[in-house]
Structures are given as structure tokens and as C-alpha cells.
C-alpha positions in Angstrom: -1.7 -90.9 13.5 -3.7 -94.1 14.9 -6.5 -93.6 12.9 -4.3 -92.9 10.1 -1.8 -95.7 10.8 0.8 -93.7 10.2 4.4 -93.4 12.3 5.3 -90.2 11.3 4.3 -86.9 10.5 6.0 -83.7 8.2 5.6 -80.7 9.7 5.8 -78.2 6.6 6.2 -73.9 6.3 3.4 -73.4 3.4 4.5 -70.3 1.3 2.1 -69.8 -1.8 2.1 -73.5 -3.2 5.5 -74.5 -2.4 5.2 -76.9 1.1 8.8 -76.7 2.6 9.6 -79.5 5.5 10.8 -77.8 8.7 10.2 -81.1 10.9 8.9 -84.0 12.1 7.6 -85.4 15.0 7.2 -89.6 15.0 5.3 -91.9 17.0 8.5 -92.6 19.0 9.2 -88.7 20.0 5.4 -88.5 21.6 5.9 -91.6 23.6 9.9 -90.5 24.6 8.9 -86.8 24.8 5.8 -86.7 25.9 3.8 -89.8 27.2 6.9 -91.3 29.1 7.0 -87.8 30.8 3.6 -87.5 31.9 3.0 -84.3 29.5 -0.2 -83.1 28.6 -0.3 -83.9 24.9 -3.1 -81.3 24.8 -0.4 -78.1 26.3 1.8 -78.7 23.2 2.1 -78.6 19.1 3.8 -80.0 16.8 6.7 -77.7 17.1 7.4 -78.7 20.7 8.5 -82.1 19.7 9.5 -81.7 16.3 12.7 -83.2 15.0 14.1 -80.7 13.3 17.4 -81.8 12.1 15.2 -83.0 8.9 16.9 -84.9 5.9 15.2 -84.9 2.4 15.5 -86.9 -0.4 14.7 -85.4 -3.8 12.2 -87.2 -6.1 14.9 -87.6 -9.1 17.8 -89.2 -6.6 18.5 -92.7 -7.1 17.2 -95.0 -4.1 20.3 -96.1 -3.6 21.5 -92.7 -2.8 18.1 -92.6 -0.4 18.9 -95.5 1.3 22.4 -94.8 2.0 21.1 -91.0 3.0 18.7 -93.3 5.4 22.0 -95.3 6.7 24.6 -92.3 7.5 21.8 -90.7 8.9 20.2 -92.8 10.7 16.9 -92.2 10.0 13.7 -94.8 8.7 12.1 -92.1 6.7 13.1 -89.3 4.3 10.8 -86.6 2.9 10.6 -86.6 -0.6 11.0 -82.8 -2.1 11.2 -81.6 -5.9 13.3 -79.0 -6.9 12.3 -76.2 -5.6 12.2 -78.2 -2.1 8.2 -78.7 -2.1 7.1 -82.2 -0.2 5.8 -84.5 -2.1 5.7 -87.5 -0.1 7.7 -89.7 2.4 10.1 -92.8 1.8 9.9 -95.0 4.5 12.3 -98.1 5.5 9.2 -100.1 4.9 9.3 -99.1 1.3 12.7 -100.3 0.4 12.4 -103.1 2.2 9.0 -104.2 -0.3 10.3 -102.8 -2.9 13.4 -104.9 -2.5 11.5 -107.9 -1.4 9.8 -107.9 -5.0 12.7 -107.2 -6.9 14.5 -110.3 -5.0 11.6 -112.4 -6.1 11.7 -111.3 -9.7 15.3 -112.6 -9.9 14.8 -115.6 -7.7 12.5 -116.8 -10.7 15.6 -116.3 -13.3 17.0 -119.9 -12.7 14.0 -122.1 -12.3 13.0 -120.3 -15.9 16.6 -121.2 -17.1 16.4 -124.9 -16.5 12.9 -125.2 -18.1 14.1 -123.5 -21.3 17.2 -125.7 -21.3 15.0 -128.9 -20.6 13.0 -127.8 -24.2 16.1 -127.0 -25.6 17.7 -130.1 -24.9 14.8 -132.3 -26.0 15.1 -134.9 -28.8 14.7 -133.8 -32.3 11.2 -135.4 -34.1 9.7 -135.6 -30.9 
């Protein structure tokens, strides 16, 4: 995960090419359930400290949905599935909050666009 820089991992039940999430286990669950107990990380797997109350988003929901699957749940990151349940990826908090961050600067560039075309508009005929 370090070398990786990566807070999260998807633990998956591969049956013929169809990668179903089961779990996850976050960079937060090794240091609560594993480091802060003096655990041998080297005893366990993945499935000793896997979350497995798991929510999943699928690929063709709205993000809104996603994000307010995030909120009620409580959770930073969703798995992404297709239909038949297959991960595909991870949404992350971080994401949204970039991909909201660029759409707010897309709109924040409406009025200063506005004014400019008003200014030519407004200028004197024969000029």
C-alpha cells in the first residue's frame, strides 16, 4: 500500500473472470486493528481485518447517487462493479472532491466571460 500510495485495498472472490468484492481492509483498520495492538502483521491475511460490510457502486449510477451512497454510509470509498457485480475500480472521496473542484472552476469562469462579451456588445457602433 506505501509503495503503492494507496489507502485502501479490495479484497475480491475471483470465479472464472468475474472479480466479486467480499472486503476491504484500509490503511486505518491495520493501524486500529493491528499496529495499535502490537499484532504481528506477518500472523494474519487480509481476511483477518477485512471490512466486510462492503458497499458498491455500479459503474452506470449517477455520482450523485455515489456520493450520497458515500454519506448514509459513511464510507470514503465505494468499489465500482458492472452488472454482473465484477470490480472494476474504486471511487474515492478524493475523486469527487477533484472532480467537483473542476467543475466549480468551469462555472466560476461563466461571469467574468459574461461581462467581456457584454463590454463588446455594448461597444460604439463604427468603432
Amino acid at each position: 500500500m506505501r509503495d503503492h500510495h494507496v489507502g485502501d485495498l479490495v479484497v475480491v472472490d475471483t470465479d472464472a473472470d468475474v472479480r466479486t468484492p467480499v472486503g476491504i481492509v484500509t490503511d486505518r483498520d491495520l493501524v486500529v486493528l493491528v499496529l495499535a495492538r502490537a499484532i504481528d502483521p506477518g500472523t494474519l491475511v487480509a481476511g483477518d481485518v477485512m471490512s466486510e460490510a462492503l458497499t458498491t457502486v455500479l459503474a452506470s449510477e449517477p455520482l450523485y447517487d455515489a456520493v450520497c451512497q458515500m454519506r448514509s454510509q459513511g464510507v470514503r470509498r465505494l468499489p465500482v462493479v458492472d452488472a454482473r457485480g465484477s470490480l472494476l475500480g474504486m471511487l474515492t472521496i478524493d475523486d469527487v472532491t477533484r472532480f467537483l473542484a473542476d467543475e466549480l472552476a468551469v462555472v466560476s469562469s461563466v461571469a467574468p466571460r459574461q461581462i467581456a462579451l457584454e463590454k463588446q456588445a455594448l461597444a460604439p457602433l463604427g468603432v
